[in-house]
GUVEX-872995 format. One record per residue (C-alpha): x, y, z. Coordinates in steps of 0.1 Angstrom, whole numbers, plus 5000, padded with zeros to 4 digits. Layout:
<nodes>
XYZ;...
</nodes>
This chain:
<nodes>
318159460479;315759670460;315559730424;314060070406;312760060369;311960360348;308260430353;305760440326;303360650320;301160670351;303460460369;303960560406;306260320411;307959940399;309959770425;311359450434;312959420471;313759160495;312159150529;313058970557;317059000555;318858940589;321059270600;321659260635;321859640632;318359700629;316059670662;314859310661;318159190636;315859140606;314259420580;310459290577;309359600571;309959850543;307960160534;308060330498;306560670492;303860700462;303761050448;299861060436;297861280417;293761320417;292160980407;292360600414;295460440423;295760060420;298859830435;299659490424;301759260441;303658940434;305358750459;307258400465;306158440498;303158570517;303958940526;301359160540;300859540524;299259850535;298660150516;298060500535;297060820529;299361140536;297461180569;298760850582;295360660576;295160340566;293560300533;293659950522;295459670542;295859280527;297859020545;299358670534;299358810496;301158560471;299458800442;296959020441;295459360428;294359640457;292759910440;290960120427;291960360456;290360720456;292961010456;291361290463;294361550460;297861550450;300661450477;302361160486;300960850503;303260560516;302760160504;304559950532;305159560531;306059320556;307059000566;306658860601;310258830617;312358540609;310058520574;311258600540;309958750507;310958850473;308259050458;307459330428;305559570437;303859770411;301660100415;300260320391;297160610384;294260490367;
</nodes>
């Protein structure tokens, strides 16, 4: 389940999402893994993330790269990130299989 708010100024994005839900319909029967695009502008971007569980996040740039990468995080700030051109870069969160998390995640241009 995921759950949109209306962004705020700066926001890139405010989300709350289960991970770790079994559906046999998906290779591997659970989804651990779920990527959210981040429409960015020139600056610093910083992502917060609160968690019941420890869930592991990555943030990339449009080229693919990995920017930042935490694992096990119960709550915790990434950031500042530089961004050095408008586009869209990709936050993804995990949990290893069988695992499960309820999380917010929160991004947004300082």
């Amino acid at each position: 389940m995921i759950r949109l708010t209306a962004a705020a100024k700066n926001e890139v994005l405010d989300v709350t999402v289960s991970l770790g839900e079994f559906d046999p319909s998906v290779d591997g029967a659970y989804r651990n893994v779920k990527t959210f695009p981040l429409a960015v502008s020139p600056g610093e971007l910083f992502v917060s993330v609160t968690s019941d569980r420890p869930v592991d996040i990555a943030i990339t740039s449009a080229d693919g790269i990995c920017l930042k990468f935490k694992d096990s995080i119960l709550c915790d700030t990434l950031g500042p990130i530089e961004v050095s051109k408008k586009g869209t870069m990709a936050l993804i969160a995990g949990v290893f299989r069988g695992d499960r998390a309820e999380l917010r995640v929160r991004a947004w241009m300082g």
